[in-house]
C-alpha positions as CSV (number, residue, x, y, z in Angstrom):
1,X,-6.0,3.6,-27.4
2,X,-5.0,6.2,-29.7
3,X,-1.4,7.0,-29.5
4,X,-1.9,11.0,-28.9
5,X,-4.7,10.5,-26.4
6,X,-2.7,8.2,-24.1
7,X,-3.2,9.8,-20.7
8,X,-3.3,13.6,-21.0
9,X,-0.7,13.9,-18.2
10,X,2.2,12.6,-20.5
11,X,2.3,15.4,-22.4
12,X,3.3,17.6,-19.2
13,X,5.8,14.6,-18.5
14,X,7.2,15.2,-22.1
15,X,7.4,18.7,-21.3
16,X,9.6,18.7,-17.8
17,X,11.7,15.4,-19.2
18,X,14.0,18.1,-20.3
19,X,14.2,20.6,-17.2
20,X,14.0,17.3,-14.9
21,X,17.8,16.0,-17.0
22,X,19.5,19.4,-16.7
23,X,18.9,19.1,-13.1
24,X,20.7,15.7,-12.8
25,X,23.1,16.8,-15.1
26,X,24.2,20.0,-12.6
27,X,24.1,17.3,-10.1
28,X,25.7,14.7,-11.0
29,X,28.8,17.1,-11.7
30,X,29.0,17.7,-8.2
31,X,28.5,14.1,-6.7
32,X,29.9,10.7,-7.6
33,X,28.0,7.8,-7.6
34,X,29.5,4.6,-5.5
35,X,28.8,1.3,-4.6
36,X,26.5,-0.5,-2.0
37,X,27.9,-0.8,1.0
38,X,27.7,-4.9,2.3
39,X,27.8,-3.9,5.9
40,X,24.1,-3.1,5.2
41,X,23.2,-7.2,5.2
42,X,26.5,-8.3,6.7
43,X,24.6,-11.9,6.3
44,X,24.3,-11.9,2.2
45,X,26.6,-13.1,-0.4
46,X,27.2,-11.1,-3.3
47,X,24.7,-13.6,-5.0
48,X,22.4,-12.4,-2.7
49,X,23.1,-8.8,-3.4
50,X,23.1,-9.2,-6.9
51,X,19.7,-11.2,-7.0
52,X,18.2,-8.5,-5.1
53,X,19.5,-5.8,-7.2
54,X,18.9,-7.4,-10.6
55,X,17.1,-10.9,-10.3
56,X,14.1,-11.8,-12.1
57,X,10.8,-11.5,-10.4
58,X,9.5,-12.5,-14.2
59,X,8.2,-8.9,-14.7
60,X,9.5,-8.3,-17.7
61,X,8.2,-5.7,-19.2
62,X,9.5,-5.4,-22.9
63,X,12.5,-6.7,-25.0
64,X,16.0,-5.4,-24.6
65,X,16.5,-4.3,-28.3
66,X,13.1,-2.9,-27.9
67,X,14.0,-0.6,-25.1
68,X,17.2,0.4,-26.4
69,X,15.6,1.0,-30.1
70,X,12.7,3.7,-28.3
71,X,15.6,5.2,-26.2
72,X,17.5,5.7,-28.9
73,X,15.1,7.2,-31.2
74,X,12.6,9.2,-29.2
75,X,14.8,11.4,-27.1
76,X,12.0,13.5,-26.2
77,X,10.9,10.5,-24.3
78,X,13.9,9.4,-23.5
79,X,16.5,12.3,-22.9
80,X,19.2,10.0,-21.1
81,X,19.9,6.6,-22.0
82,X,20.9,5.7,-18.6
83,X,17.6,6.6,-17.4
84,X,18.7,8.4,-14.3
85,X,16.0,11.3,-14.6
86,X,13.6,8.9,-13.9
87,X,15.1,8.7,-10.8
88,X,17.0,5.3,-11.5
89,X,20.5,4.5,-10.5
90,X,22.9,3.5,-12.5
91,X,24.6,0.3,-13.1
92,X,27.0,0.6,-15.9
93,X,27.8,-3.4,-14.8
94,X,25.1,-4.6,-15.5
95,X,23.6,-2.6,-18.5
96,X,20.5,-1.3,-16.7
97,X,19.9,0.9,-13.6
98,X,19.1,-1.0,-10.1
99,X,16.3,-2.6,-10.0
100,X,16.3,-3.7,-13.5
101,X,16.1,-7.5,-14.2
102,X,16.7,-9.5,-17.1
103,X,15.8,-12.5,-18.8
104,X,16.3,-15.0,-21.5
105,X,13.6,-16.1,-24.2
106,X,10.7,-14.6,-22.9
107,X,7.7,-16.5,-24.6
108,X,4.8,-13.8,-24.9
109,X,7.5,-11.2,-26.0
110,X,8.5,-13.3,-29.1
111,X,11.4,-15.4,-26.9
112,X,13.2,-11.9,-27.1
113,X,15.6,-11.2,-23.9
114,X,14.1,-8.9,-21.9
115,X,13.9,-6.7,-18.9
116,X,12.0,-6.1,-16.2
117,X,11.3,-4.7,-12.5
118,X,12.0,-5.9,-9.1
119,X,11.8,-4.7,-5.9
120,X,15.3,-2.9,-5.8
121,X,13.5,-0.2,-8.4
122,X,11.4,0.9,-5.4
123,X,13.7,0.2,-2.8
124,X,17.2,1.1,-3.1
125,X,18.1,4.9,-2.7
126,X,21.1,6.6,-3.4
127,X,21.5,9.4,-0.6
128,X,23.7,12.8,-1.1
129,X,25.3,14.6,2.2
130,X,24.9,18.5,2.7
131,X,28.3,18.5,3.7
132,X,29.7,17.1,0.2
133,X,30.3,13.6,1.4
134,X,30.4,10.9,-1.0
135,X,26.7,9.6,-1.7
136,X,25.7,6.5,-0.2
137,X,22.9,4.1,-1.2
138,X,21.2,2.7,1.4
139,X,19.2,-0.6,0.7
140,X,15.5,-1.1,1.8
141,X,15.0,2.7,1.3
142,X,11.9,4.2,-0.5
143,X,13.7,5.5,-4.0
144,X,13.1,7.8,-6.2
145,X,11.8,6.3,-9.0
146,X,8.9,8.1,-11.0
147,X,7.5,4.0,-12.3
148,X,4.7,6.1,-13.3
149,X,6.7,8.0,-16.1
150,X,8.6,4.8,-16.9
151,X,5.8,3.0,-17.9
152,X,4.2,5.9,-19.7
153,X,6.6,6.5,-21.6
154,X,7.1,3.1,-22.7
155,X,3.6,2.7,-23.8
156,X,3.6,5.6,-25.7
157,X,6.5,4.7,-27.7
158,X,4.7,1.7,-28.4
159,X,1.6,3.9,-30.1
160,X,4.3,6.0,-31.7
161,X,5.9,3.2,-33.7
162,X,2.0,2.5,-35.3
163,X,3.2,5.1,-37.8
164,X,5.0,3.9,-40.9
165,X,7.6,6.6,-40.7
166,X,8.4,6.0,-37.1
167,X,8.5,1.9,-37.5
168,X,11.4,2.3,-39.9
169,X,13.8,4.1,-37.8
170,X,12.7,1.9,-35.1
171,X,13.5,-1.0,-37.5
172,X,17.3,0.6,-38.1
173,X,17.5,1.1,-34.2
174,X,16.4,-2.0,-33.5
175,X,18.7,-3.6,-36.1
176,X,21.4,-2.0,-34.4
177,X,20.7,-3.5,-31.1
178,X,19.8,-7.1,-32.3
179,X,22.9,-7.1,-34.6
180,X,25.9,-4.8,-32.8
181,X,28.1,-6.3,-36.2
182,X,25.9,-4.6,-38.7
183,X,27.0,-1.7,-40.3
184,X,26.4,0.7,-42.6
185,X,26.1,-1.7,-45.8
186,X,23.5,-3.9,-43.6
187,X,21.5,-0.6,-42.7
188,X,21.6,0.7,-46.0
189,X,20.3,-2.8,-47.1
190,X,17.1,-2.4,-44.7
191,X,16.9,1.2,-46.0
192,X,16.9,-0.2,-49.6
193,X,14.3,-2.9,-48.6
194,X,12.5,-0.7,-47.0
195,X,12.0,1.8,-49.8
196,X,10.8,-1.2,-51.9
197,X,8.6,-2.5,-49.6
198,X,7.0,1.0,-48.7
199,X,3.9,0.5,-49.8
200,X,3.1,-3.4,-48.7
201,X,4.7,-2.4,-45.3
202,X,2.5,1.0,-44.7
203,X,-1.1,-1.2,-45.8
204,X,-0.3,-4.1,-43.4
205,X,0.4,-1.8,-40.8
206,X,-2.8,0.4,-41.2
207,X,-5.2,-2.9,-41.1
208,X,-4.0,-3.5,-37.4
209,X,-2.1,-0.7,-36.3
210,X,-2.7,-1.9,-32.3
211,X,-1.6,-5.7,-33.4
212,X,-4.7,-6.3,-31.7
213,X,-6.5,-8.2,-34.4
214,X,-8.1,-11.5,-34.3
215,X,-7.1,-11.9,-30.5
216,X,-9.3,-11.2,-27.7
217,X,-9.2,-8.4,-25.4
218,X,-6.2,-8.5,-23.1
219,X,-5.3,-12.0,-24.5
220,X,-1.9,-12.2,-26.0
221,X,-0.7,-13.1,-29.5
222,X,1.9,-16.4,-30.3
223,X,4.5,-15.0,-31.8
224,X,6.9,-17.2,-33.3
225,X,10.7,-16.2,-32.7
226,X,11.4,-16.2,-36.4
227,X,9.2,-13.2,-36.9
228,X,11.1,-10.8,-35.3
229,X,14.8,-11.6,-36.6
230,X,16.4,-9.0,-38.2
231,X,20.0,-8.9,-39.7
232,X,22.0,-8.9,-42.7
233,X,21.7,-12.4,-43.8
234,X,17.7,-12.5,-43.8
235,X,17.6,-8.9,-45.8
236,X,19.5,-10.3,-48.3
237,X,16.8,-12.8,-49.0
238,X,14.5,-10.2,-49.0
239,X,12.8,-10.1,-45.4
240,X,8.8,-9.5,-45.7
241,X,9.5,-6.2,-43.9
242,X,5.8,-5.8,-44.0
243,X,5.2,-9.0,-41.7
244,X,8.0,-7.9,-39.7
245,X,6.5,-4.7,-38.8
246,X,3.0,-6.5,-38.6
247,X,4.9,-8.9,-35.8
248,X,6.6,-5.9,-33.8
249,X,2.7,-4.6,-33.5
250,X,1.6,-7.6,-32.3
251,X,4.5,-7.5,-29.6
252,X,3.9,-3.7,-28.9
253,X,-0.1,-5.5,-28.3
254,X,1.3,-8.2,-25.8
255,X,3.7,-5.6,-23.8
256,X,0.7,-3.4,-23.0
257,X,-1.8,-6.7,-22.7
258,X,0.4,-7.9,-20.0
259,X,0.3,-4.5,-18.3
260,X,-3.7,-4.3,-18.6
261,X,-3.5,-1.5,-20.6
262,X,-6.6,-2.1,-23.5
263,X,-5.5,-0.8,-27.1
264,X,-8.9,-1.9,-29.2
265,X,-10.6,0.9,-29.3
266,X,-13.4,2.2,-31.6
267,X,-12.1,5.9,-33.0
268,X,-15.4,7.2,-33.7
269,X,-17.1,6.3,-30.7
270,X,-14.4,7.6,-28.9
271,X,-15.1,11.0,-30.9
272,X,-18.4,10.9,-29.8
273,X,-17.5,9.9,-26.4
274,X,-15.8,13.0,-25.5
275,X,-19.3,15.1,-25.7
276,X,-21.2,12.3,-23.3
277,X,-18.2,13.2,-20.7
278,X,-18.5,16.8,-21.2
279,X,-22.5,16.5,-20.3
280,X,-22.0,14.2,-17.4
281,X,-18.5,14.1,-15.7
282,X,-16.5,17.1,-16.5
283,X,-18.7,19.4,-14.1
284,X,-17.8,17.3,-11.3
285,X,-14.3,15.6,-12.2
286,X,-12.5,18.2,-14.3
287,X,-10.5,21.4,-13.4
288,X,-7.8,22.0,-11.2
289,X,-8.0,20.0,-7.5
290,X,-9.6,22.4,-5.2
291,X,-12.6,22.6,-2.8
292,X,-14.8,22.6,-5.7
293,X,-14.8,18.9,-6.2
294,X,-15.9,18.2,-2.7
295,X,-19.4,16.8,-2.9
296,X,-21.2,15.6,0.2
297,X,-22.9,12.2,0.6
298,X,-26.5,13.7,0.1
299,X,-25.4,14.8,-3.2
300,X,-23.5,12.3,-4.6
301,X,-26.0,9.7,-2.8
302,X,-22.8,7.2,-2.0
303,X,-21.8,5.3,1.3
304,X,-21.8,7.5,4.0
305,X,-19.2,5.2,5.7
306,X,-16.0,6.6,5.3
307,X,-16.7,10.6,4.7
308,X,-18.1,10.2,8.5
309,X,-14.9,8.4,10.2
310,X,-12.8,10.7,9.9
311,X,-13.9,13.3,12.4
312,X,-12.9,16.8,13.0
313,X,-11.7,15.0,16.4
314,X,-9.2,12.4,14.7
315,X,-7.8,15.5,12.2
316,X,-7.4,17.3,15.6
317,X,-5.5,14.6,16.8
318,X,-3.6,13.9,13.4
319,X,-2.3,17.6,13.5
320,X,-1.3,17.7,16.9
321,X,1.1,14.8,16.5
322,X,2.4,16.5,13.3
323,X,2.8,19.6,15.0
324,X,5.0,18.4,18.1
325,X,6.8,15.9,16.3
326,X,10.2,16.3,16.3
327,X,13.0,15.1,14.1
328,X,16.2,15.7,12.3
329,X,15.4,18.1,9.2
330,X,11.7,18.1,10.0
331,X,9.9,21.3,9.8
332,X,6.1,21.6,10.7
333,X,4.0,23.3,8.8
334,X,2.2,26.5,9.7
335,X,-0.8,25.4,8.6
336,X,-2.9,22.3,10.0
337,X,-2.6,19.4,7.2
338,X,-5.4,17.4,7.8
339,X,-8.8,18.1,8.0
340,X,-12.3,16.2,8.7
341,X,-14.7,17.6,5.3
342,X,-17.6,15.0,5.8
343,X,-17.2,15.1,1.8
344,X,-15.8,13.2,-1.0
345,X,-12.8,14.5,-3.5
346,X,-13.8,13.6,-7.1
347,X,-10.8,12.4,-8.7
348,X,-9.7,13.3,-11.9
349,X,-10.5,11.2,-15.2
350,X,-6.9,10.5,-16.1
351,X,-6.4,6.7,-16.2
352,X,-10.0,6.3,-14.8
353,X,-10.4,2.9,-17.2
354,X,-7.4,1.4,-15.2
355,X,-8.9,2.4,-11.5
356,X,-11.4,-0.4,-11.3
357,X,-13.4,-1.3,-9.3
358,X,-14.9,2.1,-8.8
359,X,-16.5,4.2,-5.8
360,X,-14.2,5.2,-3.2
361,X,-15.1,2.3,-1.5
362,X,-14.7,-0.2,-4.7
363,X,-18.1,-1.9,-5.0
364,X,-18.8,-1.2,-8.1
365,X,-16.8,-4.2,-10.5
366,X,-16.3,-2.4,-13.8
367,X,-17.2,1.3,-15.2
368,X,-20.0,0.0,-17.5
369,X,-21.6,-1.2,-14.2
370,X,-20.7,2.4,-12.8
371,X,-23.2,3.8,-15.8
372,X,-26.2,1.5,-14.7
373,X,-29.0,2.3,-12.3
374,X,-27.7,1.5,-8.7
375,X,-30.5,-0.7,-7.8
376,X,-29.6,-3.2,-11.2
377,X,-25.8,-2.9,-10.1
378,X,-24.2,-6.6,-9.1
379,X,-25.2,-6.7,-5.1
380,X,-21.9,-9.2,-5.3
381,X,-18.9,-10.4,-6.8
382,X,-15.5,-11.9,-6.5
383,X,-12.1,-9.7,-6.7
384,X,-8.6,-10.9,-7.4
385,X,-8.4,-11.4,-10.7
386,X,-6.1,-10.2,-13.3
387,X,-8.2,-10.2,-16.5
388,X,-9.6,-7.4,-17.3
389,X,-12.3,-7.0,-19.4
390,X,-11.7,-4.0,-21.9
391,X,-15.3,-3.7,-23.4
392,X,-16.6,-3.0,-20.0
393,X,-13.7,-1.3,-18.5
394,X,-12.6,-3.4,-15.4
395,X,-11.6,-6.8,-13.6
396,X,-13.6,-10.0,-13.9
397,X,-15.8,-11.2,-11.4
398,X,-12.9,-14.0,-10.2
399,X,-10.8,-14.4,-7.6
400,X,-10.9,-15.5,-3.8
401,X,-12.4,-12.3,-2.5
402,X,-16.7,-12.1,-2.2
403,X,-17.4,-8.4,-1.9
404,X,-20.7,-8.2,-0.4
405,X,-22.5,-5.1,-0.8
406,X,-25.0,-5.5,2.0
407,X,-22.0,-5.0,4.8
408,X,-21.3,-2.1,6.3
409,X,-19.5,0.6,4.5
410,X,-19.9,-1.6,1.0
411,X,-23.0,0.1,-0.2
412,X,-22.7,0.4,-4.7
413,X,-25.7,3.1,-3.8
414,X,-25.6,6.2,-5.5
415,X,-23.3,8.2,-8.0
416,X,-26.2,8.2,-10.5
417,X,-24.6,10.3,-13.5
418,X,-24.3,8.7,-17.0
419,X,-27.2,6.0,-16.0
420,X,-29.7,7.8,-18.6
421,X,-27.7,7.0,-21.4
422,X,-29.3,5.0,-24.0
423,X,-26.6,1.8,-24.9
424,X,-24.8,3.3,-27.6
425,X,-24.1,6.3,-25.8
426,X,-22.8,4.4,-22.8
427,X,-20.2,2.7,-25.5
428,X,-19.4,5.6,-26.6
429,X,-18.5,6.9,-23.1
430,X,-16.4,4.2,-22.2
431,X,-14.8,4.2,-25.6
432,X,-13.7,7.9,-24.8
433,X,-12.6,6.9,-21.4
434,X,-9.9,4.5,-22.6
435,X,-8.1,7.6,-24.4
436,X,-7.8,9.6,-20.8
């Protein structure tokens, strides 16, 4: 995907990255972080509470000097290197907030250390008092953590770093952080090679700027450790920065491979793309979310299923509990907030070529499936898989799941747009599809 089309609603996450830190900063002036209290699971050992806060799930998401090289030099992205705006909480222990792991010489991210995600991310919340009493974090709690923004953000520094000019200072960045010893002779020995090997190093990078040459779609690149070592010793022998910087694409490649996220994508078609979307999905699954994108079954043609069980009875019933409920700090809205439409909301386009399988009932496998006549659409196939097939935008037919469409409530009927395309317009489409 290319690196300024990478879904549309990062760019309004850039934007309030900014507003969102000046916040925490105003607040974290008035309260004071503390620990975790153990009377919470009187029954673990601080092994246990440690594994749960920071043990390895084998997540891991990207290297450690890779991480600290993008916080360090895309502050847009990154404003705080303790990653609190994201909603994280800090542990100045252990290096990274709760709920980060970490772990030795992992092999598809070049044997780099690296960190990853565990369940404390999502569920360990730090709590502030009205009254000014200390904050307390409470463990099992949904927290605030925007993963969403995390991992956009991540990903986009990974497209960023394509350019030659931006690979550089992450080389010195990342330098830094693989080598704490090396100073300013060893980084003014990189900016030296560098400069020499300008022109070798911008060429390499341009034939693969994904890394995702000669390696299949979603499959992951062997990259030998040796490729991505980077200190004063090995520039004095005159490192082939230009295979270096070739290497960190193909790792940038296997970070967003292991995430699903496709990166081959064909530029042009894309370009052209964007008019087939305009002609046949825009109308329906663009502006802001309103009434406007409620379409009945007759005209989207879809199973009826779901639109008719939830009835104006169970909203009535919905409300009613909402209405009377009562609880500390709980307010109920004026307004009734559920309500029985007999429609169906069509969702907006960003990230669409990562929601598969489509319909709102999921029986339609992949999105180049979505563009074919309903009546030539797959009538079943398997789901549970975790390859994903990037040429036709979804999940393989695998896994120990048979979705049948013949039950009730599976129908792949309807939802007709885009089928007319001739086959090249249809690639096109999709191509377009993996910038949202």
């Amino acid at each position: 995907m290319k690196p300024c089309h990478f879904r549309r609603g990062i760019a309004v996450l850039v934007a309030v990255l900014s507003a969102v830190t000046a916040i925490h900063d105003c607040l974290a002036e008035q309260k004071k972080s503390v620990g975790i209290d153990t009377a919470q699971v009187p029954k673990w050992t601080s092994e246990d509470l440690n594994f749960f806060l920071h043990g390895s799930m084998s997540t891991e998401v990207g290297p450690e000097p890779v991480l600290r090289a993008f916080i360090k030099i895309y502050p847009d992205l990154f404003p705080r290197e303790d990653l609190t705006y994201l909603g994280l909480i800090p542990d100045s222990d252990f290096g990274w907030p709760i709920g980060f792991s970490r772990k030795d010489e992992v092999q598809h991210l070049g044997s780099l250390r690296a960190v990853g995600l565990n369940c404390a991310a999502c569920h360990v919340a730090e709590i502030h008092s009205l009254e000014g009493a200390a904050p307390v974090r409470v463990l099992g709690a949904t927290s605030h953590f925007d993963a969403e923004a995390f991992f956009g953000v991540v990903i986009l520094a990974t497209f960023r770093t394509a350019d030659p000019a931006n690979m550089k200072r992450f080389a010195s960045a990342y330098l830094a952080s693989v080598d704490p010893d090396a100073g300013e002779s060893t980084q003014e020995l990189l900016a030296n090679e560098w400069e020499r090997q300008k022109e070798k190093i911008a060429t390499e990078m341009k034939a693969d700027p994904f890394g995702s040459k000669d390696v299949e779609p979603g499959a992951l690149h062997q990259i030998e450790p040796g490729a991505l070592v980077l200190d004063d010793e090995i520039l004095e022998h005159e490192k082939d920065l230009a295979a270096f910087s070739h290497s960190i694409l193909k790792l940038f490649h296997n970070m967003r491979a292991a995430l699903h996220i496709p990166d081959q994508l064909d530029q042009a078609a894309a370009k052209r793309g964007a008019a087939h979307n305009t002609a046949n999905c825009v109308s329906c699954h663009g502006g802001a979310e309103s009434d406007k994108r409620l379409y009945s079954v007759a005209e989207v043609g879809t199973d009826p299923h779901r639109a008719e069980l939830f009835t104006k009875e169970q909203a009535a019933r919905f409300n009613k509990f909402l209405a009377e409920l009562e609880a500390t700090g709980y307010q109920p809205s004026k307004e009734e907030g559920l309500r029985s439409t007999g429609k169906y909301s069509a969702a907006s386009m960003d990230g669409v070529w990562a929601r598969s399988p489509y319909l709102h009932n999921g029986s339609v496998r992949t999105m180049q499936e979505l563009l074919t006549p309903p009546a030539q659409r797959a009538k079943t196939f398997h789901r549970g898989s975790r390859d994903y097939d990037a040429t036709q935008l979804g999940y393989t037919d695998a896994g120990p799941y048979l979705f049948d469409t013949s039950s009730r409530g599976n129908s792949n009927a309807g939802h007709n747009y885009g089928t007319a395309l001739t086959a090249d317009q249809k690639h096109d489409l999709l191509e377009y599809l993996k910038t949202l």
